[in-house]
C-alpha positions as CSV (number, residue, x, y, z in Angstrom):
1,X,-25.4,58.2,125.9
2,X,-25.0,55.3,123.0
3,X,-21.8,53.5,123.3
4,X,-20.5,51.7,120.0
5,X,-17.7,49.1,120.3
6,X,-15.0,50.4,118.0
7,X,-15.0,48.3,114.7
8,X,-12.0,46.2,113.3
9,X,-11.0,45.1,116.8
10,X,-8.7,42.0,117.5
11,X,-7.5,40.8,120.8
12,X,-4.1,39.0,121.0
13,X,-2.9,36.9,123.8
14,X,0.7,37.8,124.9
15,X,2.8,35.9,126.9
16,X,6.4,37.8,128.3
17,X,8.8,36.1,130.0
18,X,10.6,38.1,133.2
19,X,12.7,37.0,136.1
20,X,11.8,36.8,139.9
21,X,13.9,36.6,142.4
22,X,10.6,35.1,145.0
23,X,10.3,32.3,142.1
24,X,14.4,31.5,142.5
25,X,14.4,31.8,146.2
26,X,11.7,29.1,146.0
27,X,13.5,26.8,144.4
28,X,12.0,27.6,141.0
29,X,14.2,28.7,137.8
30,X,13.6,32.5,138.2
31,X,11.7,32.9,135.7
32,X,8.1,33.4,135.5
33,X,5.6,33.9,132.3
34,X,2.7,36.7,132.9
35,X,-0.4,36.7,130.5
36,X,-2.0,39.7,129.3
37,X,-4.9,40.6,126.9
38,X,-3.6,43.1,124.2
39,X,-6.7,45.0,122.1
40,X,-5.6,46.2,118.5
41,X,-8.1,47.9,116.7
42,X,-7.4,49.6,113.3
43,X,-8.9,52.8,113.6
44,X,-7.2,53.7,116.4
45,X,-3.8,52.1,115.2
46,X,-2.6,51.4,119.1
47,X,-2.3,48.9,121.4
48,X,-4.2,48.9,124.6
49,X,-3.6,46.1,127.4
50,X,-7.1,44.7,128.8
51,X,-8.4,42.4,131.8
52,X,-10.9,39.9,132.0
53,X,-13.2,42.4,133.2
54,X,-12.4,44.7,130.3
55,X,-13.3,41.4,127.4
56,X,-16.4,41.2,129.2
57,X,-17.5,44.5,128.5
58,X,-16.0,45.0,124.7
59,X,-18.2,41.7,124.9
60,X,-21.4,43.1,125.7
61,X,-21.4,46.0,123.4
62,X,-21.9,46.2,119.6
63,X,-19.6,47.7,116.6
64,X,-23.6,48.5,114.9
65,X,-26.1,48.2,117.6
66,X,-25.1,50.5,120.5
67,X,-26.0,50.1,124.3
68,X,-27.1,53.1,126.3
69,X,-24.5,53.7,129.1
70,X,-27.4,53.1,132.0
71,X,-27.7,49.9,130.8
72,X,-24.1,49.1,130.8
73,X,-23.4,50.4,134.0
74,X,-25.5,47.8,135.4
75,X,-23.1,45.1,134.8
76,X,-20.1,47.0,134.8
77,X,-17.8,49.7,137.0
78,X,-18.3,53.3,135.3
79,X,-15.1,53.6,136.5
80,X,-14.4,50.4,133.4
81,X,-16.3,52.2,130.4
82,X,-15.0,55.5,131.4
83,X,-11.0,54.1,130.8
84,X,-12.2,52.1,127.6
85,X,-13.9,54.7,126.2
86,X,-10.9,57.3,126.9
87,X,-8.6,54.2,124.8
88,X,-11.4,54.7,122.3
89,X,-12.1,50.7,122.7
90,X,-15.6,52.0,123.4
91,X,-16.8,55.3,121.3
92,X,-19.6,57.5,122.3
93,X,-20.9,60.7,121.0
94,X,-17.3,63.3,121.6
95,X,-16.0,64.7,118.7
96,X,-12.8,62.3,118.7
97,X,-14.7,59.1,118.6
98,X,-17.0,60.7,115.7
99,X,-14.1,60.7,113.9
100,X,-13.1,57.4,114.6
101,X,-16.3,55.9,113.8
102,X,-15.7,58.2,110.4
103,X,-12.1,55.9,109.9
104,X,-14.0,53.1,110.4
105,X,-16.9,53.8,108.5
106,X,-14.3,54.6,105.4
107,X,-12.7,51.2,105.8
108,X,-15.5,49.9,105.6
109,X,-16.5,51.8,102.2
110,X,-13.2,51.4,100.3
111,X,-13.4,47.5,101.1
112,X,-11.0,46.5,103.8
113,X,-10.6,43.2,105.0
114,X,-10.4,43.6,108.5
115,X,-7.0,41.4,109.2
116,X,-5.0,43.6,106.3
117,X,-6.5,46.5,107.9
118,X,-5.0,45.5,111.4
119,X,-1.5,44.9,109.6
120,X,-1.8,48.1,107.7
121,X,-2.2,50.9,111.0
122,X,0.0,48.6,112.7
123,X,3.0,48.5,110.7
124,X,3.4,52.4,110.0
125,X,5.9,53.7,111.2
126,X,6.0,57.5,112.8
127,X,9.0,59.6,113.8
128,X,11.4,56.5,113.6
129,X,15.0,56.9,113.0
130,X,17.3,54.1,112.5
131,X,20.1,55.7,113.6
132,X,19.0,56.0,116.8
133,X,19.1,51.8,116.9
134,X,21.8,50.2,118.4
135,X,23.0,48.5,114.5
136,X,23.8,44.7,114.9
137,X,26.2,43.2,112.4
138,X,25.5,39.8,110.8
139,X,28.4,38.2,113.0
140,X,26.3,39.6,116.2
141,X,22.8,38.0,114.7
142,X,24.5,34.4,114.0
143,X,25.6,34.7,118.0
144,X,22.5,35.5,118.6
145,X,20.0,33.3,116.7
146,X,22.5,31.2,115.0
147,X,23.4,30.7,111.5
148,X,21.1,31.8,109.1
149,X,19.0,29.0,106.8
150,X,20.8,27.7,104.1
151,X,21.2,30.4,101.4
152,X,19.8,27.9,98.8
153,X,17.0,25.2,99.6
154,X,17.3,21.8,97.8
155,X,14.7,19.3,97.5
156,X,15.2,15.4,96.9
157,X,17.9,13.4,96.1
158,X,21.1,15.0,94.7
159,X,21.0,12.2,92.1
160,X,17.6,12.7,90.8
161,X,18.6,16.3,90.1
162,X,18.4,17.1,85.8
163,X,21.0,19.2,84.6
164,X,20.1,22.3,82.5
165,X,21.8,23.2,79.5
166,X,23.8,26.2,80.3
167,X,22.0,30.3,80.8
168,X,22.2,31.9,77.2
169,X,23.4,35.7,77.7
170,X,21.9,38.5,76.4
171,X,21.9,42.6,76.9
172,X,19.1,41.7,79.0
173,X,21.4,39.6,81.6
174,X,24.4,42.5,81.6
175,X,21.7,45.2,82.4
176,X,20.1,42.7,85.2
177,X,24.0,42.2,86.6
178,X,24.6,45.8,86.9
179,X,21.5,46.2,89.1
180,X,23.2,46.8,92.5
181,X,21.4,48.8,95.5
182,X,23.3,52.1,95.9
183,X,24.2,53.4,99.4
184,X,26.4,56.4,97.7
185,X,25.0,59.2,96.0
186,X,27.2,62.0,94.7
187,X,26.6,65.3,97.1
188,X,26.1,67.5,94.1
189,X,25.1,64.6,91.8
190,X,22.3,66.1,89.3
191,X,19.7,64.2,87.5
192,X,18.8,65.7,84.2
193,X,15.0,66.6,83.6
194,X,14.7,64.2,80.3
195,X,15.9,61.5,82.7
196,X,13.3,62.0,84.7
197,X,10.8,62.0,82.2
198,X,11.6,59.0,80.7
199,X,12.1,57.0,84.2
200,X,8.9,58.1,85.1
201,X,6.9,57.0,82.0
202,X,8.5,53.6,81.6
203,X,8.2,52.7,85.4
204,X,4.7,54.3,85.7
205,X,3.2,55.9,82.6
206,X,0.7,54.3,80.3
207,X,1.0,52.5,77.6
208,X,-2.5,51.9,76.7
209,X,-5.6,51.6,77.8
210,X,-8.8,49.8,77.2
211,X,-12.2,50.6,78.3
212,X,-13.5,47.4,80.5
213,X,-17.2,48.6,80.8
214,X,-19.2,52.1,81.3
215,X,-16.9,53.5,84.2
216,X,-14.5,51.0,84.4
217,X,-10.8,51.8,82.4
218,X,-7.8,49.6,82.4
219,X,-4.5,51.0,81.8
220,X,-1.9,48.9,80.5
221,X,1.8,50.2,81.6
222,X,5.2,48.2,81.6
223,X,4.7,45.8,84.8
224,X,1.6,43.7,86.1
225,X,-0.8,44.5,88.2
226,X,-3.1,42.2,90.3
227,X,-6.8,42.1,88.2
228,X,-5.2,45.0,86.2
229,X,-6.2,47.9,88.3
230,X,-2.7,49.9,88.8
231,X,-3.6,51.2,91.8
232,X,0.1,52.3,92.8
233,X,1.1,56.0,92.6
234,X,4.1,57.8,92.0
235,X,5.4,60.9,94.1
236,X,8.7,62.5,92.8
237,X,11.0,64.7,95.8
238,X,13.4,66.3,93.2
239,X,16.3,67.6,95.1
240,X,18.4,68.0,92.6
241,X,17.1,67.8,89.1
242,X,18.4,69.8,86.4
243,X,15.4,72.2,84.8
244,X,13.2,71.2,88.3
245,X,12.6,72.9,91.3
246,X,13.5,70.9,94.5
247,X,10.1,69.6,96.1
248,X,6.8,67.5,96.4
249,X,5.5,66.7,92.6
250,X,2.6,63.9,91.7
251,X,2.9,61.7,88.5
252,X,0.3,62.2,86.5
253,X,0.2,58.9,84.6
254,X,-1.9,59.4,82.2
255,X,-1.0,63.1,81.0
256,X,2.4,62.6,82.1
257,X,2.9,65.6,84.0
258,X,4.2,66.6,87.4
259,X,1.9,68.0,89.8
260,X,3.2,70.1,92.1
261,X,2.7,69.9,95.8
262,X,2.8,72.0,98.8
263,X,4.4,70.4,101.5
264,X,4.4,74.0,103.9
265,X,0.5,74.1,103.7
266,X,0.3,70.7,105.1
267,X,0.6,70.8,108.9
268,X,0.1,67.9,111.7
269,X,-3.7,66.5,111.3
270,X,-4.5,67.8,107.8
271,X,-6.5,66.0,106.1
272,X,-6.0,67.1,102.5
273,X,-3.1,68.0,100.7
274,X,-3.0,71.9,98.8
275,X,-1.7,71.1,95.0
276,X,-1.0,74.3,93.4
277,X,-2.8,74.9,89.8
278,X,0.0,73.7,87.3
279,X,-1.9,75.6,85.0
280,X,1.1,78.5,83.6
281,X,3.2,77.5,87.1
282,X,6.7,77.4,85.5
283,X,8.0,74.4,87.8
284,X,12.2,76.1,87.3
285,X,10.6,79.1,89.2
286,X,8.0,78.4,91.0
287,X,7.2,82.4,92.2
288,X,4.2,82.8,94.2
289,X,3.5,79.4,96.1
290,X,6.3,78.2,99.2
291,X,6.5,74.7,99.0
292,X,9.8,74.2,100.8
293,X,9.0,72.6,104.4
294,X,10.2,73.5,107.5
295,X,14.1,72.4,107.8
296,X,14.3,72.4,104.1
297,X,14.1,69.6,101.6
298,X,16.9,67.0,102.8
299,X,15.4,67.4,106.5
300,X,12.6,66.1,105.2
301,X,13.8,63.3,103.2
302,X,15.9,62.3,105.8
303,X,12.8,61.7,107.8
304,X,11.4,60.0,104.8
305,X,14.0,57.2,105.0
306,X,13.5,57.0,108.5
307,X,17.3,58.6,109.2
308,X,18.7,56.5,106.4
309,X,21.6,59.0,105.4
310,X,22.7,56.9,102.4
311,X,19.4,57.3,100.9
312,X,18.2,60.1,101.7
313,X,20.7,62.3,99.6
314,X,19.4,60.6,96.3
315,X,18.9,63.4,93.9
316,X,15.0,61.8,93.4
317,X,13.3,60.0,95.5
318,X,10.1,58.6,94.3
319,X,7.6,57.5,96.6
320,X,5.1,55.1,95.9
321,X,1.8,54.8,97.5
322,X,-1.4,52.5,97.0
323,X,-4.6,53.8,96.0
324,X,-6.3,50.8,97.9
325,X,-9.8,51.9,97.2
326,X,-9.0,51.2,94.0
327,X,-7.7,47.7,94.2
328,X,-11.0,47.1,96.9
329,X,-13.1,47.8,94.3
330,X,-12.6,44.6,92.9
331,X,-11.8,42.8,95.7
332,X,-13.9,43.9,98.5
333,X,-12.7,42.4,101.7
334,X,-10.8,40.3,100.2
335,X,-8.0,38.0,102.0
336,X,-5.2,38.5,99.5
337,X,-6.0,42.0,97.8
338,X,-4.1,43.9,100.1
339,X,-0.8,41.5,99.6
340,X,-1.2,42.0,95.7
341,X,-0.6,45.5,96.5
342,X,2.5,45.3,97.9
343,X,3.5,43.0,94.8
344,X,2.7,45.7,92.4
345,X,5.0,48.0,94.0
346,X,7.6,45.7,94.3
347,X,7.2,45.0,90.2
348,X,7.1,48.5,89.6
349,X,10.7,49.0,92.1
350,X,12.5,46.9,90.2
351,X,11.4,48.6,86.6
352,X,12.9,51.9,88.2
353,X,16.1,49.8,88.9
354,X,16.8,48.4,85.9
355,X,15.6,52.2,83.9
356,X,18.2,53.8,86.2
357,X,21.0,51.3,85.8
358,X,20.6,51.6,82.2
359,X,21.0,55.2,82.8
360,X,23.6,54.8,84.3
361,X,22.5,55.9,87.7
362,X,22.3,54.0,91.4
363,X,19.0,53.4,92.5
364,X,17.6,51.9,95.9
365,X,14.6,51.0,97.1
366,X,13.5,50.7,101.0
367,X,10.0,49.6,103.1
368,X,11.9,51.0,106.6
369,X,9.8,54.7,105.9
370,X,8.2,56.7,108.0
371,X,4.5,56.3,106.8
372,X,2.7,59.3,108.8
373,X,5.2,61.2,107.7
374,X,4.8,60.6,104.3
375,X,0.6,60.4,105.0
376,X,1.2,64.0,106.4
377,X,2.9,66.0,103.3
378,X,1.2,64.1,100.6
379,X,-2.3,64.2,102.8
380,X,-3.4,61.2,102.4
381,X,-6.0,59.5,104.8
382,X,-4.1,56.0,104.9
383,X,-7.5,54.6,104.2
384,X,-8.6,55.2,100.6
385,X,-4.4,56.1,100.1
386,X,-1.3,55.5,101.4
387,X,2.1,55.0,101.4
388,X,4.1,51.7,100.5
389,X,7.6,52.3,99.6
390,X,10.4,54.8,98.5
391,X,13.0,54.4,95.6
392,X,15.4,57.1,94.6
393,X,17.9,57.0,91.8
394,X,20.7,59.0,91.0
395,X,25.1,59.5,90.1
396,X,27.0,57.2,92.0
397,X,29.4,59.1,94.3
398,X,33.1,58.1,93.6
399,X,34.2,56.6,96.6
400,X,31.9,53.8,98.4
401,X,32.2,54.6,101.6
402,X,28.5,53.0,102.9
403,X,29.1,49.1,102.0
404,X,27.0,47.5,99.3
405,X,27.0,43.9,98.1
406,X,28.2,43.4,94.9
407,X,29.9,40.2,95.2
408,X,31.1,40.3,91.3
409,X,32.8,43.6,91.3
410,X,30.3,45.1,88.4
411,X,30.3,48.7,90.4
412,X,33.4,48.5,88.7
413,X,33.1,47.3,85.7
């Protein structure tokens, strides 16, 4: 048998901190730092602790040029490959580590640098829920680490500073002072179809477009985008839209048109999402396809949001996700690509605040998500696509009852 080292692997070395009695009995102060080898490889998105021994033999064994197992066995315990190959450090010729060779081939392909790829499977989240956390309060986290750095950051000499003459107001600065993240949504708070339209195409619709080269279009829309690619996309979960159906709908930017998706064909390990024709569907009754998932559509945003309860009742929620193969295109393997990403979205969130303030509505936007959740309804391979974000906008309940900061009292207003 061949055996490949599994590609996009880093090593980190870890150093914990534990207390010993043996080390306070012998005069020492109890406690005692232990060193371990950690392997993180992005395929496999989990961590595996290693030996020296272990090194050794990731060492002698290539992502591209494989080693036939006799030979390895000659420098190292069976009873070694067999346990990295079962972590899927090593891959041979199983069907599991096909597949993983097949991840890592496609990051490969759609252009990943390998340290963004690392932080990408690392930092997903999967079946987390917040409210399972002990919460801390900012009074316990300045015990704990102290007060926090200064909220403002001054540089130089308080004398040398120039005065400015004073901000000149405009429509523009009362929408921007409105803008307050909303932790309560009205229970039976509806958002009206045209509302939703127009969000949608002034957040994420196109404006125009120009034609770069022979297979190469740029879109221009309402917010920039790193080397002017646009490679975020827009999911809508309507749960309570007026003239909508509650469920899983794409944002066609271009057409502007919603897509409807099946979230009940999609179970655990899909790979591909099934989106109904739209073609004569009539989205306010939606009779021969069964897109509700199991537990309904507030279960499921609930697990969106990662048990975030004053989100996840939002009459929308729209979630964004990167097409990344997109962006690599341009920037194949390159350092900051993946970070200009994440700066797109974060342009386009606060273009769906300031549209649904103007509305009139409350709008949020959170990165604590559960990404293989979202990976696993929309079907998307994380790779080529995946998730980045959720907003959701809607009527502000009456009551606050979930604090918010709004330390001018516009909520009021």
């Amino acid at each position: 048998m061949l055996i490949h080292r599994c590609p996009y692997l880093f090593v980190e070395r870890r150093e914990d901190v534990a207390f010993s009695l043996d080390d306070l009995l012998g005069g020492g102060s109890g406690a005692v730092t232990r060193g371990r080898w950690v392997a993180l490889a992005a395929p496999l998105a989990e961590e595996h602790e290693l030996d020296g021994d272990d090194l050794r033999l990731l060492e002698a064994v290539g992502c591209e040029d494989p080693v036939p197992r006799a030979e390895l066995e000659r420098g190292h315990a069976p009873e070694r490959i067999d346990r990295l190959l079962a972590a899927g450090l090593l891959l041979g010729e199983s069907v599991p580590h096909q597949r993983l060779r097949a991840r890592a081939r496609q990051m490969q392909a759609a252009g990943w640098w390998p340290l963004a790829a690392a932080m990408q499977a690392f930092g997903r989240w999967r079946g987390v829920d917040v409210q399972e956390h002990p919460r801390e309060t900012i009074a316990d986290m300045v015990a704990a680490h102290g007060p926090a750095p200064a909220e403002t950051h001054a540089r130089g000499d308080v004398a040398h500073r120039l005065s400015l003459p004073p901000p000149r107001k405009t429509a523009l600065d009362d929408l921007l002072a409105r803008r307050v993240t909303c932790r309560n949504f009205a229970a039976d708070g509806v958002v009206p179809l045209a509302q939703l339209a127009d969000l949608l195409h002034r957040v994420f619709g196109e404006q125009g477009r120009q034609e770069l080269a022979p297979g190469a279009v740029a879109l221009k829309k309402n917010s920039p985008s790193g080397g002017g690619l646009h490679p975020v996309e827009a999911y809508v979960l309507a749960q309570r839209v007026e003239g909508l159906a509650p469920g899983l709908y794409h944002y066609h930017a271009v057409a502007h048109a919603l897509e409807p998706l099946s979230a009940g064909d999609v179970g655990p390990g899909d790979g591909a999402m099934a989106a109904t024709d739209p073609s004569g569907l009539d989205a306010a009754d939606p009779s021969g396809w069964d897109a509700t998932p199991p537990g309904g559509w507030a279960s499921l945003a609930l697990r969106l949001v990662a048990g975030q309860t004053w989100f996840a009742n939002a009459p929308v929620l729209v979630l964004m996700t990167a097409r990344f193969d997109r962006n690599f295109w341009k920037y194949q393997r390159h350092a900051k690509a993946w970070k200009v990403v994440q700066l797109d979205a974060g342009h386009l969130s606060q273009n769906l605040y300031l549209t649904a303030t103007e509305m009139g509505h409350g709008a949020f936007v959170t990165g604590a998500i559960n990404d293989e959740v979202i990976e696993q309804v929309l079907g998307l391979d994380g790779v080529t696509e995946g998730p980045v974000l959720i907003n959701g906008f809607g009527p502000r309940a009456e009551q606050i009852v979930v604090g918010e900061l709004d330390p001018n009292g516009r909520l009021d207003a």
